[in-house]
C-alpha positions as CSV (number, residue, x, y, z in Angstrom):
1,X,20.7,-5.8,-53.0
2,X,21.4,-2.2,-52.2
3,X,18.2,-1.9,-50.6
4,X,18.3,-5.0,-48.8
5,X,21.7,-4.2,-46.9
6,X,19.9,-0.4,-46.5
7,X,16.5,-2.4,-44.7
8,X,19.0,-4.6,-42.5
9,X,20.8,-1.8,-41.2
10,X,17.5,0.4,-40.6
11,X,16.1,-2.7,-38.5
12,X,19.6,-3.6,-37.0
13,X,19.8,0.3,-35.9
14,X,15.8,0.2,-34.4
15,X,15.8,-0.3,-31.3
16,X,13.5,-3.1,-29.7
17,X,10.7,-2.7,-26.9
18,X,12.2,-3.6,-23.8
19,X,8.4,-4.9,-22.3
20,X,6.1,-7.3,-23.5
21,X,2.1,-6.8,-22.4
22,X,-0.6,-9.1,-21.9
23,X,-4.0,-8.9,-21.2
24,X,-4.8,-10.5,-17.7
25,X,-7.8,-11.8,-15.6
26,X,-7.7,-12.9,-11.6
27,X,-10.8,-13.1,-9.2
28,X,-11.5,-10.2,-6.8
29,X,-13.8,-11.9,-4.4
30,X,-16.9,-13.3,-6.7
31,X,-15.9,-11.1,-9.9
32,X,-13.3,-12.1,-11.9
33,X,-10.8,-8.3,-12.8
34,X,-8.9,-7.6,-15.9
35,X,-6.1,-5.7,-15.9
36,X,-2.8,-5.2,-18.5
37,X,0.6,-7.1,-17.1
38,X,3.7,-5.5,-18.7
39,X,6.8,-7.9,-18.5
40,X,10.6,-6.6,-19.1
41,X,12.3,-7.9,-21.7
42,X,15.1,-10.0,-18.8
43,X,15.2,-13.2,-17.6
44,X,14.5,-13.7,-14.0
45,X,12.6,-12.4,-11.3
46,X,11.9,-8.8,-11.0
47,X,10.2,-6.4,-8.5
48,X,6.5,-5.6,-9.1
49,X,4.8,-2.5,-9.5
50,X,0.6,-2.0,-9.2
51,X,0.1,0.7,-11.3
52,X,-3.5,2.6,-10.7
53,X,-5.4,5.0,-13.4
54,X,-6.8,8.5,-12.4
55,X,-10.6,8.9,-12.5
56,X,-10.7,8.8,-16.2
57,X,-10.3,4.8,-16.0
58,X,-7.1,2.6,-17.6
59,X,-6.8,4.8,-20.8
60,X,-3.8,4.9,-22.9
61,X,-1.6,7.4,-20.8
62,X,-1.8,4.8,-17.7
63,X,-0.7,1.9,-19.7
64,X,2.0,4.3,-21.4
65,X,3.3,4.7,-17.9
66,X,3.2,0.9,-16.8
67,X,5.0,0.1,-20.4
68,X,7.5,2.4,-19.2
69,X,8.1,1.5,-15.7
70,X,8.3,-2.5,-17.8
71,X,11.2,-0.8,-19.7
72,X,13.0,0.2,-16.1
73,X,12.8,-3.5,-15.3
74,X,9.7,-4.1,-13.2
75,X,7.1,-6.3,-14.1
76,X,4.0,-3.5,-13.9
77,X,0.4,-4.3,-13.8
78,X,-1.8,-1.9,-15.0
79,X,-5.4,-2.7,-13.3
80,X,-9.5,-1.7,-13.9
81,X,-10.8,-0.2,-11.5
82,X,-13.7,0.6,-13.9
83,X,-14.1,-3.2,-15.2
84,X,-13.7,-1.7,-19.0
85,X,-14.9,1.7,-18.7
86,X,-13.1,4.7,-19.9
87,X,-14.2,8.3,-19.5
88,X,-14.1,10.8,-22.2
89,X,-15.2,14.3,-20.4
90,X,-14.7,15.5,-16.8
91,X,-18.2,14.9,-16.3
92,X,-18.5,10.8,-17.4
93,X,-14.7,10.7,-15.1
94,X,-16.9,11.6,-12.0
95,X,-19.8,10.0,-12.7
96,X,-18.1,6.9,-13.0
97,X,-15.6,7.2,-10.6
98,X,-18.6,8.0,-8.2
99,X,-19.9,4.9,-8.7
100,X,-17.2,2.6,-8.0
101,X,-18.0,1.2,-4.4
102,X,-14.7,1.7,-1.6
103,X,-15.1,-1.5,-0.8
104,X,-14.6,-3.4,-4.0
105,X,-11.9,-1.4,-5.1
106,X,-10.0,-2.2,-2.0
107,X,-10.9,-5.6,-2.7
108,X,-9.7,-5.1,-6.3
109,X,-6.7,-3.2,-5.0
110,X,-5.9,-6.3,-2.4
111,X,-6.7,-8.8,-5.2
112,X,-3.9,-7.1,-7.8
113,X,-1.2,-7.2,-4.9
114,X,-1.9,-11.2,-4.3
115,X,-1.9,-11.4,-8.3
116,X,1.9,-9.9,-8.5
117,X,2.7,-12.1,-5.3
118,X,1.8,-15.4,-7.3
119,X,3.8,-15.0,-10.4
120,X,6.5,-16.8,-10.6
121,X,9.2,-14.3,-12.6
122,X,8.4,-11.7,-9.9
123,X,9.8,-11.3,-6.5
124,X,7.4,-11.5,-3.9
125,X,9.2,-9.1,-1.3
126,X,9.4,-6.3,-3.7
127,X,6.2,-5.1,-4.9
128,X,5.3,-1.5,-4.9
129,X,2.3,1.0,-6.0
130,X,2.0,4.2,-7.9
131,X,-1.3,5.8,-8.9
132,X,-2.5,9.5,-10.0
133,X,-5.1,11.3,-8.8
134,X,-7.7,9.1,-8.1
135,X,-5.2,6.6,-8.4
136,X,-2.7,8.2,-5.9
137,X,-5.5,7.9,-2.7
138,X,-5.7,4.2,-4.2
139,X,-1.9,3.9,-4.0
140,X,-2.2,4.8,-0.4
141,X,-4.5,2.7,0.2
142,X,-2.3,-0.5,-0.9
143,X,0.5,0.7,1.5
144,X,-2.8,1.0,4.7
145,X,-3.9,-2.5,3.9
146,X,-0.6,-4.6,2.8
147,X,1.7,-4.2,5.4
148,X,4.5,-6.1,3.2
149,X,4.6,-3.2,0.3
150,X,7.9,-2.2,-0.2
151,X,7.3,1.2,-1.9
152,X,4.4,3.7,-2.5
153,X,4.0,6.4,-4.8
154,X,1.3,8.9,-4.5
155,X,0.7,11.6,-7.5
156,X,-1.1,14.3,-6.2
157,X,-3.4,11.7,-4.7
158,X,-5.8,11.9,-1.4
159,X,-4.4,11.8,2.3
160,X,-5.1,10.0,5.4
161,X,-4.0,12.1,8.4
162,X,-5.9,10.0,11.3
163,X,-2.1,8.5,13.3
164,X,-3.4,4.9,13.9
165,X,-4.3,4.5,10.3
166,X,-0.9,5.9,9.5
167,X,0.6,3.6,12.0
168,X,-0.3,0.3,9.5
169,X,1.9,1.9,6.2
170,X,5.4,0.0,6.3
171,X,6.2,0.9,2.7
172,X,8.7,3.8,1.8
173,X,6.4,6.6,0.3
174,X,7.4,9.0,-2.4
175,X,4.2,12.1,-2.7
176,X,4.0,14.4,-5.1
177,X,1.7,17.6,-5.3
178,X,1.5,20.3,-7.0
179,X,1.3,24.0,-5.0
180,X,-1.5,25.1,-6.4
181,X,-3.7,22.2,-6.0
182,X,-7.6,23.0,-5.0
183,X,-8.0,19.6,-4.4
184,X,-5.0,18.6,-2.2
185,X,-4.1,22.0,-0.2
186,X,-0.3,22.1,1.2
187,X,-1.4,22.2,4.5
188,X,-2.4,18.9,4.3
189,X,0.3,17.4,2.6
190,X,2.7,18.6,4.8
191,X,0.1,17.3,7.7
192,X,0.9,14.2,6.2
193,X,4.5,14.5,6.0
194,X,4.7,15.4,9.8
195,X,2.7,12.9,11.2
196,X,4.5,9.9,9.0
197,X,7.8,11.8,10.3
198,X,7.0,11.7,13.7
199,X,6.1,8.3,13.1
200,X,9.5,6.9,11.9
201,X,8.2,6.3,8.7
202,X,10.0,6.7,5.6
203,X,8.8,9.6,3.6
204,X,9.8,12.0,0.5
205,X,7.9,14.7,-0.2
206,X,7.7,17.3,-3.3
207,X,5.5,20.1,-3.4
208,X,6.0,21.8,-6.9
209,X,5.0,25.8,-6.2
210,X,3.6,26.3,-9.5
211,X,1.8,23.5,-10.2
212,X,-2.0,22.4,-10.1
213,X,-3.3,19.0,-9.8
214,X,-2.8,16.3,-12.9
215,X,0.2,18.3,-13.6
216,X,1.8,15.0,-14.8
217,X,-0.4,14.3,-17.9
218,X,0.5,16.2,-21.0
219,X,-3.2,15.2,-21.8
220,X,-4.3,18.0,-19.3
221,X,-3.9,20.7,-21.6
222,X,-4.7,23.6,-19.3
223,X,-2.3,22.2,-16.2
224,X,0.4,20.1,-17.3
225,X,3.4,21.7,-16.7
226,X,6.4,19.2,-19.0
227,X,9.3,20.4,-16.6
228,X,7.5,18.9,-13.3
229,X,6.6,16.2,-15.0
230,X,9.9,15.1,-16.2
231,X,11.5,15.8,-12.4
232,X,8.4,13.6,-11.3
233,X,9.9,11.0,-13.2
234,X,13.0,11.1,-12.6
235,X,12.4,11.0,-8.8
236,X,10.0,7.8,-9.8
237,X,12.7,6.0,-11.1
238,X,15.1,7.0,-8.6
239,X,13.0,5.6,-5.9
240,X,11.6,2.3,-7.1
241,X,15.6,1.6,-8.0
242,X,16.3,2.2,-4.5
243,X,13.7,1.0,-2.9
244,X,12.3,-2.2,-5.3
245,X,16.3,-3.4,-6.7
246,X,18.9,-2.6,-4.3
């Protein structure tokens, strides 16, 4: 009896997941997609968030993130660009990531949006993006080709600095680099920031001086950099709160 009342304490003291997850399928053009939906734990309708891998393809860090966003309160979907493929080494990443065609995953990317926009428990008017690295020019590229994204996040992702593509982004954008990037130079990040300024467009940008790229993934061993990453997140949350629920 003793250890009974100990169990039911134990389990009455651990805390539940706030986020449910299901594995998904909708058609992008001929192909039908696959991606992992993460649902909060509340009733109602919630904002949605498309949430887009890095070149290494929807591994476990990417769906850590989406389950976390889910625990925020946003109904996150996690998509495959990759259609199942997950890279293991720097080389396979590229490889792969090489030989995904621009114009599917636009498709795919356009496909996800319309996904969120059906479901019934999420509100159609606030749907946002967030994507790293790879994922972050993807992010960017939701906010070019749906003109009713509410909010964009770009980690350390690629660029556009041609004005009359910047001219179709209506979403709020949030972009984080690191300093030191080789990939991303400041110059052109702050290219970006000026032109989208100058624009009236609604921008917030955060170089961290000391930081490479992928400094958000403790599984980059050489570059991740843990107090970046947690002000990364905390500005993440901040943003899609303002931006997605208020």
């Amino acid at each position: 009896m003793k250890l009974h009342c100990i169990l039911l304490l134990f389990l009455s003291l651990t805390p539940s997941f706030a986020a449910s997850s299901k594995d998904v399928s909708y058609k992008s053009g001929d192909e039908t997609v696959h991606a992992m939906l993460y649902t909060p734990e509340a009733k109602g309708k919630a904002p949605g968030i498309i949430v887009i891998h890095e070149w290494w393809g929807l591994n476990d860090w990417v769906k850590e993130e989406a389950s976390k966003l889910a625990d925020q309160g946003y109904v996150a979907l996690a998509i495959d660009l990759y259609r199942g493929k997950v890279a293991t080494t720097p080389e396979e990443a590229h490889e792969i990531m090489r030989g995904v065609p621009e114009d599917r995953a636009r498709r795919d990317l356009h496909a996800a949006f319309e996904f969120l926009q059906s479901q019934p428990n999420i509100n159609k008017d606030r749907i946002g993006a967030i994507g790293w690295c790879m994922g972050g020019g993807y992010s960017l590229d939701v906010a070019l080709q749906e003109p009713t994204l509410k909010a964009d996040v770009i980690n350390y992702g690629h660029l556009a600095t041609d004005p009359a593509s910047i001219d179709k982004i209506r979403a709020n954008v949030l972009g984080l680099f690191g300093g030191q990037d080789r990939g991303i130079p400041v110059e052109d990040v702050k290219k970006f920031e000026q032109i989208m300024k100058a624009k009236g467009k609604k921008i917030d940008v955060v170089i961290y001086p000391d930081a490479g790229h992928a400094f958000e993934n403790p599984n980059n061993k050489a570059g991740y950099r843990p107090d970046d990453a947690a002000d990364a997140w905390k500005r993440i949350t901040e943003f899609f709160a303002r931006t997605l629920k208020s």
